[in-house]
N, C-alpha and C positions, 0 to 999 in steps of 0.2 A: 504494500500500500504506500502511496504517495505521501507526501510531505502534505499535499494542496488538498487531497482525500481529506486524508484524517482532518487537517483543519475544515474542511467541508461536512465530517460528520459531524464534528465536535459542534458545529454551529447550527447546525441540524436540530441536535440533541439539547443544547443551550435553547433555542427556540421552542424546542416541542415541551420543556418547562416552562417556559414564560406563559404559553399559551394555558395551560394545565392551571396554572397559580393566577391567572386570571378567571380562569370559569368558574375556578372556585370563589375566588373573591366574586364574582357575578351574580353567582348562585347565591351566595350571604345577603349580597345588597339587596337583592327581590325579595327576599323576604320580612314579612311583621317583624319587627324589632325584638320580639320575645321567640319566633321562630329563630330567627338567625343566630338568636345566644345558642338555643339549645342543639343548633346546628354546629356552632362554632365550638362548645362544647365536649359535643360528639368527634369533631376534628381533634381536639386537643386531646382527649383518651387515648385513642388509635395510636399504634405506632407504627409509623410509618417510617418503609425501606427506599419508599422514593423520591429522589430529591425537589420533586414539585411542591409536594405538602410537606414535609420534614424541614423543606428550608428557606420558609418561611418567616418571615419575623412574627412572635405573637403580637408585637404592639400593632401590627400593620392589621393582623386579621382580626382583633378586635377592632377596630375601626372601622371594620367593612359593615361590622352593623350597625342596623339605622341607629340614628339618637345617638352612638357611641361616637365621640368626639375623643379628641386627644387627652385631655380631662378626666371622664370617663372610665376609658379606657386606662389611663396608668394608675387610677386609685384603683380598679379591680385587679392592678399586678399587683401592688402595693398592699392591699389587701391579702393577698394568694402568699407573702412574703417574697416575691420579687424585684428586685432594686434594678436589674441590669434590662432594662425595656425592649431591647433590639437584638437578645436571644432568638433565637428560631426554635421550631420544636422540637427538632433536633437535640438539642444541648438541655432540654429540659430533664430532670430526672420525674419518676411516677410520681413520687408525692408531689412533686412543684403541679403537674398534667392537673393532679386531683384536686387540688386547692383552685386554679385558676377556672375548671370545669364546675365547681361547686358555688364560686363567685358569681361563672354566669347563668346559672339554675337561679341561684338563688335572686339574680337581677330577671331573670327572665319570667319568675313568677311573680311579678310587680310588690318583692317587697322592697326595694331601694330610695 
């Protein structure tokens, strides 16, 4: 394989992410504000092998739902005992997933 190949899958593959991590953030934003949590949620439990959803920023995908502003969003990292905002989910350990996923149940069922 070529030099100009392999750069040609590579960028193939870098796109076929971008594309993936946007339908997801698509998917989030069409949804009622209390759907999207429990969607986004559901994202954050999963663990995922592929680098579309794994690496992702959490602060970005909480944002993709409605209402959830930057604001928002970093009091429920904050909440979850997260300091470092621009982790992916990737770098999360299970109980960080559990704490941020219980934040947003817990926002999702309009007690906030």
């Amino acid at each position: 394989m070529t030099a100009t190949q392999q750069c040609m899958d590579a960028l193939a593959r870098a796109n076929e992410v971008r594309i993936r991590r946007a339908q997801l953030k698509n998917r989030i934003r069409d949804l009622p504000s209390g759907a999207g949590a429990r969607l986004v949620a559901a994202v954050i439990t999963e663990r995922y092998c592929e680098p579309a959803e794994g690496g992702i920023s959490v602060l970005r995908l909480l944002m993709c739902i409605r209402r959830f502003g930057e604001g928002k969003a970093s009091m429920c990292l904050i909440a979850a005992g997260i300091r470092n905002f621009e982790r992916s989910l990737f770098d999360l350990s299970d109980a960080e997933r559990d704490a941020i996923a219980g934040q947003l149940v817990f926002w999702a069922c309009g007690r906030h």
